[in-house]
CHARMM internal coordinates of N, CA and C (Angstrom, degrees):
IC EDIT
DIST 1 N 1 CA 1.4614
DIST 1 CA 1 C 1.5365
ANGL 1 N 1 CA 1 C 110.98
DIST 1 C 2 N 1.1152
ANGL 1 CA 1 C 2 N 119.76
DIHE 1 N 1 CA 1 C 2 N -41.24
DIST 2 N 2 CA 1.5806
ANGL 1 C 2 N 2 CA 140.64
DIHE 1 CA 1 C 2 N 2 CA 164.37
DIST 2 CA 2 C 1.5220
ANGL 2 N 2 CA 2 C 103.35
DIHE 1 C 2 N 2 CA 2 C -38.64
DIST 2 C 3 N 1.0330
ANGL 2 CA 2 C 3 N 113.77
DIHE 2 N 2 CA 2 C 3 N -69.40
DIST 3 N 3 CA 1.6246
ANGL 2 C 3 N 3 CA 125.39
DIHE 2 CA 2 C 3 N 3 CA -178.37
DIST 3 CA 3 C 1.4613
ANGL 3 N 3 CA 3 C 114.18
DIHE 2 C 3 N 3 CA 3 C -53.75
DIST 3 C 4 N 1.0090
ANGL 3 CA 3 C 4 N 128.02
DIHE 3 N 3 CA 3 C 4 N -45.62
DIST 4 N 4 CA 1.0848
ANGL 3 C 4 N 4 CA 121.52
DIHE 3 CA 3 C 4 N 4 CA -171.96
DIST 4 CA 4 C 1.8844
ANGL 4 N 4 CA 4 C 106.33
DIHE 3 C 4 N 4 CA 4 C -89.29
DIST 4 C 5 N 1.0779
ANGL 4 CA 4 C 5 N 105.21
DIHE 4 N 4 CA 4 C 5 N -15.74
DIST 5 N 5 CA 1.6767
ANGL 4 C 5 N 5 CA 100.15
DIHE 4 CA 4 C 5 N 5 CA 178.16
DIST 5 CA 5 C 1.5168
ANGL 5 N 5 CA 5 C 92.03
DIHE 4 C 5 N 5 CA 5 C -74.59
DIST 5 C 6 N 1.3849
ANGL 5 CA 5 C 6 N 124.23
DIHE 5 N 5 CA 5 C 6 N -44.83
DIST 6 N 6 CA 1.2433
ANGL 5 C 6 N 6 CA 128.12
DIHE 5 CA 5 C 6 N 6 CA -158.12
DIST 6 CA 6 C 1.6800
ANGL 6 N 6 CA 6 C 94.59
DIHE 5 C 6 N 6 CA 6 C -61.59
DIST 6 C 7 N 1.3195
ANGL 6 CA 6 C 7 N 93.99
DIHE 6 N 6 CA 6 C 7 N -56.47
DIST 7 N 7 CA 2.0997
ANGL 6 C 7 N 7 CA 86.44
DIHE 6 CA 6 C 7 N 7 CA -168.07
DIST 7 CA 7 C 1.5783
ANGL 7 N 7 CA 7 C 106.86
DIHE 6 C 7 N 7 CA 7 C -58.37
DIST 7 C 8 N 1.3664
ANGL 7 CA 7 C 8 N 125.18
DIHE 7 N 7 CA 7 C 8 N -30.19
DIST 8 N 8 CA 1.4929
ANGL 7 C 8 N 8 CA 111.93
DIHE 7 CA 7 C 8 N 8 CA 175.79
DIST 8 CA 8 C 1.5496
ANGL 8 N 8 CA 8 C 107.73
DIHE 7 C 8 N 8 CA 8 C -65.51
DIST 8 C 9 N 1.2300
ANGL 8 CA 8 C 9 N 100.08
DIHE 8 N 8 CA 8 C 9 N -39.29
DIST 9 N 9 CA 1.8210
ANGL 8 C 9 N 9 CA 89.99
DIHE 8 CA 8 C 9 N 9 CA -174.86
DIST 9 CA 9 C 1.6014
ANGL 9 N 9 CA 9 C 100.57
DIHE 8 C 9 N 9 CA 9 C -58.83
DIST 9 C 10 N 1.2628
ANGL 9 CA 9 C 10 N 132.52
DIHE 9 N 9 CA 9 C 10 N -47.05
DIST 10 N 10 CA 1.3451
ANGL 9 C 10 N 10 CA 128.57
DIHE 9 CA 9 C 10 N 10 CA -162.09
DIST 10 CA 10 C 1.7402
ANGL 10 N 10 CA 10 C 97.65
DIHE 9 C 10 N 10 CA 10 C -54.68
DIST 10 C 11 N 1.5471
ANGL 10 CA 10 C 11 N 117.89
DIHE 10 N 10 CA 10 C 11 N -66.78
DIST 11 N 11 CA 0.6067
ANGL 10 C 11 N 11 CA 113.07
DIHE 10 CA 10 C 11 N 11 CA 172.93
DIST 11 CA 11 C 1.7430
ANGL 11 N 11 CA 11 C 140.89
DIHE 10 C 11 N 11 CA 11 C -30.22
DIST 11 C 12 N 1.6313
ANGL 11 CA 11 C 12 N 111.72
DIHE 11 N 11 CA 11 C 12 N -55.77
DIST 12 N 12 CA 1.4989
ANGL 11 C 12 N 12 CA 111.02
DIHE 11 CA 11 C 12 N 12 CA 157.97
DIST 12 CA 12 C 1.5776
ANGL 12 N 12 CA 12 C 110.87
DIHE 11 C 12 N 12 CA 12 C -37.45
DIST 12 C 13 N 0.8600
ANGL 12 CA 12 C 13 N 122.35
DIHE 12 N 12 CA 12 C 13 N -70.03
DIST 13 N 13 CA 1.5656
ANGL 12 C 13 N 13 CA 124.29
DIHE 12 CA 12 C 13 N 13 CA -175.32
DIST 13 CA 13 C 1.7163
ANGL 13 N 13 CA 13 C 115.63
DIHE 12 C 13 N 13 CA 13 C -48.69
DIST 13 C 14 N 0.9383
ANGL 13 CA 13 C 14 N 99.03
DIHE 13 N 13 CA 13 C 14 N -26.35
DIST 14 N 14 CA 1.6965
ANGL 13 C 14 N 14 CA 106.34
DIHE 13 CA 13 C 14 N 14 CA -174.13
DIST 14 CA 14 C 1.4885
ANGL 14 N 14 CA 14 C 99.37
DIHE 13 C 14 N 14 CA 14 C -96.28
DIST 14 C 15 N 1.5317
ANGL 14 CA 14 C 15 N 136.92
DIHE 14 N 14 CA 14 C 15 N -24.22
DIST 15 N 15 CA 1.4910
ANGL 14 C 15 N 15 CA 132.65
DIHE 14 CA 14 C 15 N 15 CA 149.46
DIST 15 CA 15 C 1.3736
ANGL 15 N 15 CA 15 C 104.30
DIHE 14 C 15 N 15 CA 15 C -52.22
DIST 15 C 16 N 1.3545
ANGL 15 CA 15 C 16 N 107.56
DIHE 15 N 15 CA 15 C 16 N -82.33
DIST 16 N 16 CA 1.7314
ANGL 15 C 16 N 16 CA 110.54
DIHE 15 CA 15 C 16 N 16 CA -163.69
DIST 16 CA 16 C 1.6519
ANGL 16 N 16 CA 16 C 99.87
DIHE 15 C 16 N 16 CA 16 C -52.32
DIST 16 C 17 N 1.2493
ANGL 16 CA 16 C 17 N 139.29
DIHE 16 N 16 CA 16 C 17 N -28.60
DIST 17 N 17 CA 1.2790
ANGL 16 C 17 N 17 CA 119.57
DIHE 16 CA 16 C 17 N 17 CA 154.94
DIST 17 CA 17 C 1.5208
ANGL 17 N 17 CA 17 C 133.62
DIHE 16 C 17 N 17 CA 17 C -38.59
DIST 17 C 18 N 1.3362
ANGL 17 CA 17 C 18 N 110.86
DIHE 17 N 17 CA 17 C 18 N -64.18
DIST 18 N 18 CA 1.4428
ANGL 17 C 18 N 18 CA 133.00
DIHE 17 CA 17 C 18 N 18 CA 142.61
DIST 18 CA 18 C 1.1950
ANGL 18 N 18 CA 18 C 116.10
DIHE 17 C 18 N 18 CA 18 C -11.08
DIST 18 C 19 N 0.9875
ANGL 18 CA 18 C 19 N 126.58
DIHE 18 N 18 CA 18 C 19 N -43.36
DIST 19 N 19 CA 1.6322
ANGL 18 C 19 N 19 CA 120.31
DIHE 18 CA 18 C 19 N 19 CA -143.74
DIST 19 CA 19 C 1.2983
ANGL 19 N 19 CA 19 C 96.36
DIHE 18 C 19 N 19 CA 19 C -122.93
DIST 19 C 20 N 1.5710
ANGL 19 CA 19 C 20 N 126.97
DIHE 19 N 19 CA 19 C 20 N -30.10
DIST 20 N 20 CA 1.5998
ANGL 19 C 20 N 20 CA 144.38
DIHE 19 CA 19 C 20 N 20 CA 176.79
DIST 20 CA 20 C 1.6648
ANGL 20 N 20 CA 20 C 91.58
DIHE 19 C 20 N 20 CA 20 C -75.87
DIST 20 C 21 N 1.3424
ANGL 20 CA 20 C 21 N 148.28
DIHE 20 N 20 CA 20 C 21 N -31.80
DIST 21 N 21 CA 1.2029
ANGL 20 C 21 N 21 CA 142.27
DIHE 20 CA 20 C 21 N 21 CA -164.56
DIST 21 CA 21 C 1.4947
ANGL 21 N 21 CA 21 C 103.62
DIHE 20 C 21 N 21 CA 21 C -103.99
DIST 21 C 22 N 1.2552
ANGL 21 CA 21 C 22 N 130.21
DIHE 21 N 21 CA 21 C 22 N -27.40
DIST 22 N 22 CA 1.3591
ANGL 21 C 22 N 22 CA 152.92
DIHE 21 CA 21 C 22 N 22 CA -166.44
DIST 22 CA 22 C 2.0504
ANGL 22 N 22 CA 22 C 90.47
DIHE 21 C 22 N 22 CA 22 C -83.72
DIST 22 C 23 N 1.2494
ANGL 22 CA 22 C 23 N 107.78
DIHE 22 N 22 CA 22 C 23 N -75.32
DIST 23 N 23 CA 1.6137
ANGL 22 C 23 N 23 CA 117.26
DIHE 22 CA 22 C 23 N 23 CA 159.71
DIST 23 CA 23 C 1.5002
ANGL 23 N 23 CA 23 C 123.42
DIHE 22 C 23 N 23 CA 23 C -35.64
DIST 23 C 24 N 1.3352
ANGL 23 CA 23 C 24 N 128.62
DIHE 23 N 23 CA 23 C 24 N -30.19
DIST 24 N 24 CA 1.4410
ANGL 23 C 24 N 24 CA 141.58
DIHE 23 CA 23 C 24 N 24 CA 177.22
DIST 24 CA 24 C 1.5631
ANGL 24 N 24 CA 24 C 97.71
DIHE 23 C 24 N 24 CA 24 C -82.49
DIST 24 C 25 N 1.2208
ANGL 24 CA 24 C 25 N 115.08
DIHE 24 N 24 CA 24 C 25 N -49.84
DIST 25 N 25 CA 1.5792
ANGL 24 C 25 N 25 CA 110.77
DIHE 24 CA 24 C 25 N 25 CA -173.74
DIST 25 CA 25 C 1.3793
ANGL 25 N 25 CA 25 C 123.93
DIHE 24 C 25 N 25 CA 25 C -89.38
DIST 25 C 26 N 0.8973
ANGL 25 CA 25 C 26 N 115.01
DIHE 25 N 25 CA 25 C 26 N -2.95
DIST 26 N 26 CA 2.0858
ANGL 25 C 26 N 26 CA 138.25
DIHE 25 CA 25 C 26 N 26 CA 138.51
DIST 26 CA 26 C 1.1909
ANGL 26 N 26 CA 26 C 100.29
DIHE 25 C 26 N 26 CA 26 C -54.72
DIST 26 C 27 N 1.0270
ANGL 26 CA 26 C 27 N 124.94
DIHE 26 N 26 CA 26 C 27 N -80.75
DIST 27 N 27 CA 1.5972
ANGL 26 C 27 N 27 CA 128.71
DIHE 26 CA 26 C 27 N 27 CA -145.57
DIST 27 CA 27 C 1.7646
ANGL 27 N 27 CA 27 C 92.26
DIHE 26 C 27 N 27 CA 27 C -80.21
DIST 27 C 28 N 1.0997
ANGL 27 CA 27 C 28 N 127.55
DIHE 27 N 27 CA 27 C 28 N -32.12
DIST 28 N 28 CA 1.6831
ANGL 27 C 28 N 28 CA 106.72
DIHE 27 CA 27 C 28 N 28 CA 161.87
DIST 28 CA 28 C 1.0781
ANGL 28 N 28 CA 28 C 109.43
DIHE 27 C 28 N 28 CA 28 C -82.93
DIST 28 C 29 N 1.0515
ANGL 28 CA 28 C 29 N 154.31
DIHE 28 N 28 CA 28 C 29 N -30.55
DIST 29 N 29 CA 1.3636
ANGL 28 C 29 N 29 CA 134.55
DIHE 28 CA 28 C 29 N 29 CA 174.00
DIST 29 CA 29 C 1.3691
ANGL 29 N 29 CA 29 C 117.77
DIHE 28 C 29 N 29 CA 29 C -52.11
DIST 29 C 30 N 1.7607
ANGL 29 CA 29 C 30 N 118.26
DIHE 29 N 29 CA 29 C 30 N -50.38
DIST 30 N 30 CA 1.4882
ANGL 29 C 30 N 30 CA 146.59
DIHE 29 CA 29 C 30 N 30 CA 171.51
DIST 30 CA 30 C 1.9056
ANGL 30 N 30 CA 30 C 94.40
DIHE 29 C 30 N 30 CA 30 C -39.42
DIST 30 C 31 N 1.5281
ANGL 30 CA 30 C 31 N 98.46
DIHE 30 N 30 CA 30 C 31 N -60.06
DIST 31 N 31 CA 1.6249
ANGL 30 C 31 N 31 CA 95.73
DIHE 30 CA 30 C 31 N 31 CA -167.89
DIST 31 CA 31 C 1.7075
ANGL 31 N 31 CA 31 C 113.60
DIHE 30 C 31 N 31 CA 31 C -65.15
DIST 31 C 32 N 1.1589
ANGL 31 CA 31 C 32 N 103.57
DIHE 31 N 31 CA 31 C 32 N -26.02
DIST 32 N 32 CA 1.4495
ANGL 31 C 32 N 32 CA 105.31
DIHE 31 CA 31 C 32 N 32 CA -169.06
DIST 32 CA 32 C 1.4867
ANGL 32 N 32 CA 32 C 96.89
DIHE 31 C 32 N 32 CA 32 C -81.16
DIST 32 C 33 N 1.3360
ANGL 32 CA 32 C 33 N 135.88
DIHE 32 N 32 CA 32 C 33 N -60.19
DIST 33 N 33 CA 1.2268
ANGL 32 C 33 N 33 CA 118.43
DIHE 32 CA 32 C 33 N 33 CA 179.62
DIST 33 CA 33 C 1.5128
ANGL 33 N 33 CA 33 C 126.24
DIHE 32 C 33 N 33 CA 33 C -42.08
DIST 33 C 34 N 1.5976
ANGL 33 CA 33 C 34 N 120.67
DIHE 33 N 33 CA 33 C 34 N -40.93
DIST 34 N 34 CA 1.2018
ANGL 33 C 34 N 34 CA 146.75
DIHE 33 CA 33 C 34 N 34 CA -167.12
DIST 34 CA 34 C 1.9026
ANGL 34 N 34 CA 34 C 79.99
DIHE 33 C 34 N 34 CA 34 C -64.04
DIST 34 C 35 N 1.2034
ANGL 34 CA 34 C 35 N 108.83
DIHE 34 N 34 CA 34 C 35 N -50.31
DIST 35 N 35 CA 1.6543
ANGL 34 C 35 N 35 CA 101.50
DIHE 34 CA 34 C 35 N 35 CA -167.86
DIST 35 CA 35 C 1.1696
ANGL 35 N 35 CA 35 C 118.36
DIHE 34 C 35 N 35 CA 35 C -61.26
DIST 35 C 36 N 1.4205
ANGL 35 CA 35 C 36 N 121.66
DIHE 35 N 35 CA 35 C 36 N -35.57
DIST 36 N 36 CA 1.4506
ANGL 35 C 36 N 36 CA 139.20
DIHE 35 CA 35 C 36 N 36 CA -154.34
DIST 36 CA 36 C 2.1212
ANGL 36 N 36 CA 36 C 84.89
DIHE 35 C 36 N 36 CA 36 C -98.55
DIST 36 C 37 N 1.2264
ANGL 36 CA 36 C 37 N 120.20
DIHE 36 N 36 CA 36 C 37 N -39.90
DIST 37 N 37 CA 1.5498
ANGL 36 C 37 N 37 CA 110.19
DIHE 36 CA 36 C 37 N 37 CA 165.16
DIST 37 CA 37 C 1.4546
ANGL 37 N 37 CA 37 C 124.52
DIHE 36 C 37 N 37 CA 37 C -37.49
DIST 37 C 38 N 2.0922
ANGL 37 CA 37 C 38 N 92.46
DIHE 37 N 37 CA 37 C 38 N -65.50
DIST 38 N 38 CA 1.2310
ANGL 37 C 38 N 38 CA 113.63
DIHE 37 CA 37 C 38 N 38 CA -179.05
DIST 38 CA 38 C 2.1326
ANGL 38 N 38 CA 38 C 106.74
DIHE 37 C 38 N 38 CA 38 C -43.32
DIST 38 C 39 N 1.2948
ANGL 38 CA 38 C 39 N 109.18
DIHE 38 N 38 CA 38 C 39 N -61.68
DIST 39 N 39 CA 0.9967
ANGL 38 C 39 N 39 CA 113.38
DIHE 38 CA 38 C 39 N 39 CA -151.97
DIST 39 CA 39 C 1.7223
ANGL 39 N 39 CA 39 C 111.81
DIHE 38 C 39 N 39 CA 39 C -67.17
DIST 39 C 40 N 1.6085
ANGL 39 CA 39 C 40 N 107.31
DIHE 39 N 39 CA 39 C 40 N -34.84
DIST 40 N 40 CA 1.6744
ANGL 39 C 40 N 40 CA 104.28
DIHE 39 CA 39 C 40 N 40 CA 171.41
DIST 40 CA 40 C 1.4071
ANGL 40 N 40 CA 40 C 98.10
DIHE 39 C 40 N 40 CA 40 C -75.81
DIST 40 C 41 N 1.2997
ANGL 40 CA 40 C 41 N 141.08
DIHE 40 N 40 CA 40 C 41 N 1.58
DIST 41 N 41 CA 1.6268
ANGL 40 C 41 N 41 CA 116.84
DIHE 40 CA 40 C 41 N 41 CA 157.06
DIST 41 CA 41 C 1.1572
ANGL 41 N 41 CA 41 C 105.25
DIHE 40 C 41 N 41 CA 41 C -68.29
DIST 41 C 42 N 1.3439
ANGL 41 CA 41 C 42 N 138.40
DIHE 41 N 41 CA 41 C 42 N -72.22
DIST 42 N 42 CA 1.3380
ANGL 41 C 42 N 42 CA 161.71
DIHE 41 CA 41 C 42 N 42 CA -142.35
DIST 42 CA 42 C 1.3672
ANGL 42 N 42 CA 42 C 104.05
DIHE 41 C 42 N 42 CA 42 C -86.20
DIST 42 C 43 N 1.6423
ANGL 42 CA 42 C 43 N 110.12
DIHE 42 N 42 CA 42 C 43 N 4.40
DIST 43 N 43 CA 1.8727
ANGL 42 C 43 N 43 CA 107.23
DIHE 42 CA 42 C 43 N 43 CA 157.26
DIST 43 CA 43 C 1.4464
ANGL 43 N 43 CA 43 C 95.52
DIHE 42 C 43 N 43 CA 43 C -128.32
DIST 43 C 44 N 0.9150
ANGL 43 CA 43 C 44 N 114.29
DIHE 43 N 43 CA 43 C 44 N -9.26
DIST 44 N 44 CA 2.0121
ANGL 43 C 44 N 44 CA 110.92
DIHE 43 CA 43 C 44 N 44 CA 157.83
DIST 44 CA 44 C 1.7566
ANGL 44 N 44 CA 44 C 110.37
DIHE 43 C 44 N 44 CA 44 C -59.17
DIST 44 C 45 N 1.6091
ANGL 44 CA 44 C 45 N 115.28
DIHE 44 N 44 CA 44 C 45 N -53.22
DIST 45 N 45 CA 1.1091
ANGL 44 C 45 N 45 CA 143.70
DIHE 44 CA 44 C 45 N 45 CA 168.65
DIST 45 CA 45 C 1.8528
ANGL 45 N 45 CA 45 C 115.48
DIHE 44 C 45 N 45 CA 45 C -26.90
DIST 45 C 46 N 2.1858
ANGL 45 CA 45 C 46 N 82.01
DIHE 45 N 45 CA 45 C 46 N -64.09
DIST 46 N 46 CA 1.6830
ANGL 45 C 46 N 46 CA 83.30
DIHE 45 CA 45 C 46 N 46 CA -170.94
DIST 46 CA 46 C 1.4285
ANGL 46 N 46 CA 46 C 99.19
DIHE 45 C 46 N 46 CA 46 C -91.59
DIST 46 C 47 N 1.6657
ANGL 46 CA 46 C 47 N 138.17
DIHE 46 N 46 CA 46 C 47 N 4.08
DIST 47 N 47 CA 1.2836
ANGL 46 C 47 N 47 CA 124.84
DIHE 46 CA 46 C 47 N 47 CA 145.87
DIST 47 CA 47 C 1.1004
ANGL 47 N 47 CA 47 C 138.02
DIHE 46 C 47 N 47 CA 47 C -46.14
DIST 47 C 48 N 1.5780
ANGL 47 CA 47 C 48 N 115.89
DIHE 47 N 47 CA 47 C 48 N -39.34
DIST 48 N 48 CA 0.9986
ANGL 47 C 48 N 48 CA 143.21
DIHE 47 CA 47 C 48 N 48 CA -171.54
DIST 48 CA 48 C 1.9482
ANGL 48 N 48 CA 48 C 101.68
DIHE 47 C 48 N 48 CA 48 C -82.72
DIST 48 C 49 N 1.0363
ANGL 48 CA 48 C 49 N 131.52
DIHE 48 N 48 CA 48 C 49 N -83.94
DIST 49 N 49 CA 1.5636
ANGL 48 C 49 N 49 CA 133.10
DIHE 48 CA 48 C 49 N 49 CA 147.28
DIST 49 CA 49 C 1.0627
ANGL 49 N 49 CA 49 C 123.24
DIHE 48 C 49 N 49 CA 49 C -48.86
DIST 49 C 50 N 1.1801
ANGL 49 CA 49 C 50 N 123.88
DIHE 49 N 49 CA 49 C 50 N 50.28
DIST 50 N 50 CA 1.9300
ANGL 49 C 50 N 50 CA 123.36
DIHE 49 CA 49 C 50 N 50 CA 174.64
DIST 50 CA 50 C 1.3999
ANGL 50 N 50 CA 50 C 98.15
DIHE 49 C 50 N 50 CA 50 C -78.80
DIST 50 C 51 N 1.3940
ANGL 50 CA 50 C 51 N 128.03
DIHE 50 N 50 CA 50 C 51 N -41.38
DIST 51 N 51 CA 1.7221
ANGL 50 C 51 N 51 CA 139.09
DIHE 50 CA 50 C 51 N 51 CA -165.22
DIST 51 CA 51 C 1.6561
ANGL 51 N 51 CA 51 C 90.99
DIHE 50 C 51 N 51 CA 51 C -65.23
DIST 51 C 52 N 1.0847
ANGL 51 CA 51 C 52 N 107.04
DIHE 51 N 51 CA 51 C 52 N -65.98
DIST 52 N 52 CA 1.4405
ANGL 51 C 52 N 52 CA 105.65
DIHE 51 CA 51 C 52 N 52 CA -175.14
DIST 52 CA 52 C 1.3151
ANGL 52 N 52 CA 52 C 135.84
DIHE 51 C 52 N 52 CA 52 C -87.20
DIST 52 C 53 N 1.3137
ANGL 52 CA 52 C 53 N 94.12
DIHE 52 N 52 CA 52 C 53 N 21.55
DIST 53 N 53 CA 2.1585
ANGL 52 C 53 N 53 CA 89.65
DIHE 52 CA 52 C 53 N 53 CA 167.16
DIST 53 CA 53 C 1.8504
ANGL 53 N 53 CA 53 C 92.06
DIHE 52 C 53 N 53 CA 53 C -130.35
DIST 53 C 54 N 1.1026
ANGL 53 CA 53 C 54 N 86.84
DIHE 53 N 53 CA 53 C 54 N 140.42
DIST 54 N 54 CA 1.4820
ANGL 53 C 54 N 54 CA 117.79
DIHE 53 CA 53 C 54 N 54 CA 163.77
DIST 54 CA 54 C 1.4126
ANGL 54 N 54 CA 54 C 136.65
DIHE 53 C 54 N 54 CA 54 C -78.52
DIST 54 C 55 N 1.4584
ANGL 54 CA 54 C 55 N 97.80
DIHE 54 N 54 CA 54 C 55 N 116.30
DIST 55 N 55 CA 2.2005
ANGL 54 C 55 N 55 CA 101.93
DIHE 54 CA 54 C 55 N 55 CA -173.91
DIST 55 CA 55 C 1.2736
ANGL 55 N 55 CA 55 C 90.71
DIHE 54 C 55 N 55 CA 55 C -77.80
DIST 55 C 56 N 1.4531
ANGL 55 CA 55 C 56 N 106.03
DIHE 55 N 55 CA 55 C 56 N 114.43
DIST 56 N 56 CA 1.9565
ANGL 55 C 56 N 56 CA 114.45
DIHE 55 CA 55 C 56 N 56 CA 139.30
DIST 56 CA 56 C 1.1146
ANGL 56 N 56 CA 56 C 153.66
DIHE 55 C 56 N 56 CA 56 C -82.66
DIST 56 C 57 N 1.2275
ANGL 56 CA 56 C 57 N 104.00
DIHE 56 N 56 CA 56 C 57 N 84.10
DIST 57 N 57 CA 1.4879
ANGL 56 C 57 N 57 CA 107.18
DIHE 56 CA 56 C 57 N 57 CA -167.15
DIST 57 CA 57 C 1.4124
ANGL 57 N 57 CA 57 C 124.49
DIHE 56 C 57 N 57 CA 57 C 97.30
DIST 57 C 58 N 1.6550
ANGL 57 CA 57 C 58 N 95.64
DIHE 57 N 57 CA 57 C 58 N -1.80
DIST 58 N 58 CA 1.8228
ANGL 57 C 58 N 58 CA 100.02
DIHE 57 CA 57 C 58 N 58 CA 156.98
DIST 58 CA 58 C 1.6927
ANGL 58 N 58 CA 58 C 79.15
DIHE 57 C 58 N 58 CA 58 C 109.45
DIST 58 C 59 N 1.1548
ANGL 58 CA 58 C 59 N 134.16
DIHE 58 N 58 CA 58 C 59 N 2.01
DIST 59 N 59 CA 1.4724
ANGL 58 C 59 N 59 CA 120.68
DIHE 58 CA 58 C 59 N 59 CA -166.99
DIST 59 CA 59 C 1.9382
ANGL 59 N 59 CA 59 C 104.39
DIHE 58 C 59 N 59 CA 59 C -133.48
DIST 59 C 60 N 1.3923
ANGL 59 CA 59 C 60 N 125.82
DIHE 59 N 59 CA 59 C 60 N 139.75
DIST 60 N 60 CA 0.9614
ANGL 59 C 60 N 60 CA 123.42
DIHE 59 CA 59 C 60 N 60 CA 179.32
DIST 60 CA 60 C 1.5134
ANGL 60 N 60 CA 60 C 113.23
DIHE 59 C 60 N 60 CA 60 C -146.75
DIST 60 C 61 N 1.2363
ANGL 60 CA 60 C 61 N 131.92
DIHE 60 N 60 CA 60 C 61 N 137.07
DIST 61 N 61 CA 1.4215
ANGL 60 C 61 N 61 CA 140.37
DIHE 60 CA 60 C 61 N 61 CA -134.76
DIST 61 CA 61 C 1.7731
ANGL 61 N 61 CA 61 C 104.46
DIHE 60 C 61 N 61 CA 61 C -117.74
DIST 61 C 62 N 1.4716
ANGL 61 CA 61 C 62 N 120.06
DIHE 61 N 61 CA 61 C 62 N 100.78
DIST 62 N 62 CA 1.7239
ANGL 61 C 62 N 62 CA 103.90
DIHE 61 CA 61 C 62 N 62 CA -175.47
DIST 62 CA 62 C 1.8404
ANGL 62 N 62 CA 62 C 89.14
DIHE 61 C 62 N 62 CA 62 C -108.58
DIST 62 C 63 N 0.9814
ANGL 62 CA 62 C 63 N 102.25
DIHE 62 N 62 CA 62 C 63 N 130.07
DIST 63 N 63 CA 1.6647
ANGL 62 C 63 N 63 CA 109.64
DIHE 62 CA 62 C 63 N 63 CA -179.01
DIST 63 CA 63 C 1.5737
ANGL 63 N 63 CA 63 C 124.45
DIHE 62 C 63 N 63 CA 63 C 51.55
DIST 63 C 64 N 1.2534
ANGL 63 CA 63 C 64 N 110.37
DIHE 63 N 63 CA 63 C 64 N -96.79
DIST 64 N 64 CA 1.9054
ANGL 63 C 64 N 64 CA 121.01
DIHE 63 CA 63 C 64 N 64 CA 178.43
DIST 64 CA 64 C 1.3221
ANGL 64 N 64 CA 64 C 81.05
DIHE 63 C 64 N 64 CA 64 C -116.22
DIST 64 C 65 N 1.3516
ANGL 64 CA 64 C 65 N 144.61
DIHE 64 N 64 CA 64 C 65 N -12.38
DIST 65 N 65 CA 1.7790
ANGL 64 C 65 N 65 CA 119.55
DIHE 64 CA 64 C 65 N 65 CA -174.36
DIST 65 CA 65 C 1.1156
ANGL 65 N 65 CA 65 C 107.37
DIHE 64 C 65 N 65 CA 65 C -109.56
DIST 65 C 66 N 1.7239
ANGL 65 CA 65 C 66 N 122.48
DIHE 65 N 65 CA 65 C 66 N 145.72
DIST 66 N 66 CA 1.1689
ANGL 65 C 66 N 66 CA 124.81
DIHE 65 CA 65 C 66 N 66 CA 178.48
DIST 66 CA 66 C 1.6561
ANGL 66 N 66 CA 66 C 106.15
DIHE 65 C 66 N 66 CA 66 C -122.25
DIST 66 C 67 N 1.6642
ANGL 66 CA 66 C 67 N 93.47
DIHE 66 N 66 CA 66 C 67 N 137.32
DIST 67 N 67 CA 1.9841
ANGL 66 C 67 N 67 CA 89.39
DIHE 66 CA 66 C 67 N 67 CA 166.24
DIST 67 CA 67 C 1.5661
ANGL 67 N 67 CA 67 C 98.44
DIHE 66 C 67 N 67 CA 67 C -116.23
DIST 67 C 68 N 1.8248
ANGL 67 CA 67 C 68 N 83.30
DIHE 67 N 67 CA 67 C 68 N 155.03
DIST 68 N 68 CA 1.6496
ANGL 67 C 68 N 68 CA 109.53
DIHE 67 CA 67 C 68 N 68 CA 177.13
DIST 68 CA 68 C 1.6039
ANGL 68 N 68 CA 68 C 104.22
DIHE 67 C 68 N 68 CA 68 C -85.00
DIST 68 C 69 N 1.0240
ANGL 68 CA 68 C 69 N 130.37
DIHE 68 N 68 CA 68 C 69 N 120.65
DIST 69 N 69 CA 1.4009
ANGL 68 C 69 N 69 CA 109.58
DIHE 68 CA 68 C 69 N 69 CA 174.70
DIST 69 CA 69 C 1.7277
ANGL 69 N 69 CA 69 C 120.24
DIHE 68 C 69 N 69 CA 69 C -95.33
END
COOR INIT
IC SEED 1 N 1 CA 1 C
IC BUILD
């Protein structure tokens, strides 16, 4: 009787594992797209203002990514 409570408990834990790792890889996927959104705005942006923003130092910053130019 022991044994078998034990393997269901393992089991619960190995769902809600599942489902906590399943939930992690949603929410990065969610973030990464959201990033790759964010970031073709914000080079729509400096398409649009290329005349008027200024490279510093050869380096220019679109969201969390930076290019060397």
């Amino acid at each position: 009787m022991m044994n078998i409570q034990s393997k269901e408990y393992i089991f619960v834990i190995c769902s809600r594992q599942q489902q906590f790792i399943i939930w992690i890889i949603i929410r990065r996927i969610w973030n990464f797209s959201y990033n790759i959104l964010h970031f073709c705005q914000e080079l729509q942006y400096y398409e649009l203002y290329r005349d008027d923003i200024a490279v510093v130092g050869g380096r220019w910053n679109i969201g969390s990514y930076s290019f060397a130019n």
